[in-house]
C-alpha positions as MATLAB code, in Angstrom:
seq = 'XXXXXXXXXXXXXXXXXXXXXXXXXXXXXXXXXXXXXXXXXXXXXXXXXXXXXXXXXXXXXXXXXXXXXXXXXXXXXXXXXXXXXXXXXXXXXXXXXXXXXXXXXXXXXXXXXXXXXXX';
ca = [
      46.903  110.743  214.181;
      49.875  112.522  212.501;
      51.938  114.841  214.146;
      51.483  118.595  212.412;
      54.918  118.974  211.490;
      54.284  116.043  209.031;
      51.277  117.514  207.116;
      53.358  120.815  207.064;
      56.671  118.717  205.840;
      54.261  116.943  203.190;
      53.125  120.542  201.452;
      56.352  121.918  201.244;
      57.192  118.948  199.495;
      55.149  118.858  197.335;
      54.702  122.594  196.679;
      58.641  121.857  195.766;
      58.051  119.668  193.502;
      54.867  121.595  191.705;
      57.172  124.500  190.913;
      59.721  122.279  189.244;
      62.681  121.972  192.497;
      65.563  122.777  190.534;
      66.978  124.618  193.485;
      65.065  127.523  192.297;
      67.317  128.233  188.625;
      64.880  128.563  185.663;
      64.210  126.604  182.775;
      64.482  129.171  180.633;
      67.768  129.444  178.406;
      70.193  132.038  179.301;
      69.560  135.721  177.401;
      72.292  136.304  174.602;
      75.002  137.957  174.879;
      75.192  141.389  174.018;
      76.057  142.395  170.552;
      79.893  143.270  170.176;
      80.218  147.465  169.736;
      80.834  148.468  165.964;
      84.340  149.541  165.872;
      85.416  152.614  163.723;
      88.461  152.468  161.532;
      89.961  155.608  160.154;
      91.666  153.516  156.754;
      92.832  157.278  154.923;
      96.655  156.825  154.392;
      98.424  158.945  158.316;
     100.197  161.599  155.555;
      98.693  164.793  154.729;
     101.123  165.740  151.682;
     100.503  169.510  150.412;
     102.638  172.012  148.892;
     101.972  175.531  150.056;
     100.078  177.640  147.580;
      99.041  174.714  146.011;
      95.226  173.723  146.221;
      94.977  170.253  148.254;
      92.172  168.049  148.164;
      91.772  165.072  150.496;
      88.538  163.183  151.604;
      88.804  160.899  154.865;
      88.154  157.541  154.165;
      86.316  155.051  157.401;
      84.580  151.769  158.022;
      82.952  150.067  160.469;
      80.031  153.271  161.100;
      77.096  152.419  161.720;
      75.314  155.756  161.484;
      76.550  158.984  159.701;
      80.500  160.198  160.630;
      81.067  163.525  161.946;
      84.810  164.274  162.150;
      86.293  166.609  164.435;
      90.341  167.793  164.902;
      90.850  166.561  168.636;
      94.948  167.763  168.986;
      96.924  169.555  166.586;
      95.431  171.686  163.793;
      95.814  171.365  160.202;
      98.297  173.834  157.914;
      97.225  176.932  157.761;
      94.705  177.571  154.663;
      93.660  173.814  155.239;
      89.843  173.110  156.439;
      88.612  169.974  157.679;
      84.393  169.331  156.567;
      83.012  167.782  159.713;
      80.238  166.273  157.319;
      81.892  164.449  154.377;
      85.739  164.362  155.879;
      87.220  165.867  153.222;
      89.967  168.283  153.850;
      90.863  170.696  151.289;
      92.011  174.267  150.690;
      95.259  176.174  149.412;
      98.120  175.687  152.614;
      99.671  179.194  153.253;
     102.523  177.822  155.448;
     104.287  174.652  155.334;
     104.253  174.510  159.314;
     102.724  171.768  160.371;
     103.649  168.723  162.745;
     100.793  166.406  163.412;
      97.086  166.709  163.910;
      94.509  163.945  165.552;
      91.449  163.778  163.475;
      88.081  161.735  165.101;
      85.854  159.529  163.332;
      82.767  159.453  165.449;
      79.301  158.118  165.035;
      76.641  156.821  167.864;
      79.201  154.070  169.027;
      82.378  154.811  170.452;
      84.940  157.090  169.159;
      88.128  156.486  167.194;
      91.163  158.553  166.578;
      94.065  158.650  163.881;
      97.283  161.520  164.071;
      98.132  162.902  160.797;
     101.413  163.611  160.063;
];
């Protein structure tokens, strides 16, 4: 007669060896990686070049967006007279004062957020 701890040895074993004993790592393949985020590039020229009392007409030019672009000021503020569409980009309107330094305009869509000053 066999000792227990034999029959007990015996169906670990092969209990191991039914459920494939790879030290308990899968067959399966490893899941992908994730996909890389879309990156947003504001490509529109860094000038803003109007005269005052002379209309201006600019439209903000991106790539990389996945989904529609809303644009937003984030520092700064354009010349007085100047509007920025949040929609389209386009910034346009008659400057009243030549005062103006540098604004940062956003390009943002679901993925993450990019920013470009305007001098």
């Amino acid at each position: 007669m066999r000792p227990r701890w034999v029959a007990s040895l015996a169906a670990v074993l092969l209990t191991a060896l039914a459920s494939g004993c790879g030290g308990g790592a899968s067959s399966a393949p490893p899941p992908p990686p994730p996909p890389p985020q879309e990156i947003i590039t504001i490509t529109s020229a860094a000038t803003i070049q109007s005269v005052q009392l002379v209309p201006f007409s600019m439209t903000l030019q991106e790539t990389g967006a996945k989904t529609a672009v809303t644009w937003s000021i984030t520092a700064g503020q354009l010349p007085a007279g100047l509007t920025l569409d949040v929609t389209t980009g386009a910034i346009s309107g008659t400057p009243t004062s030549q005062d103006f330094e540098q604004v940062v305009i956003q390009a943002r869509d679901t993925g993450p957020r990019r920013r470009k000053p305007f001098r």
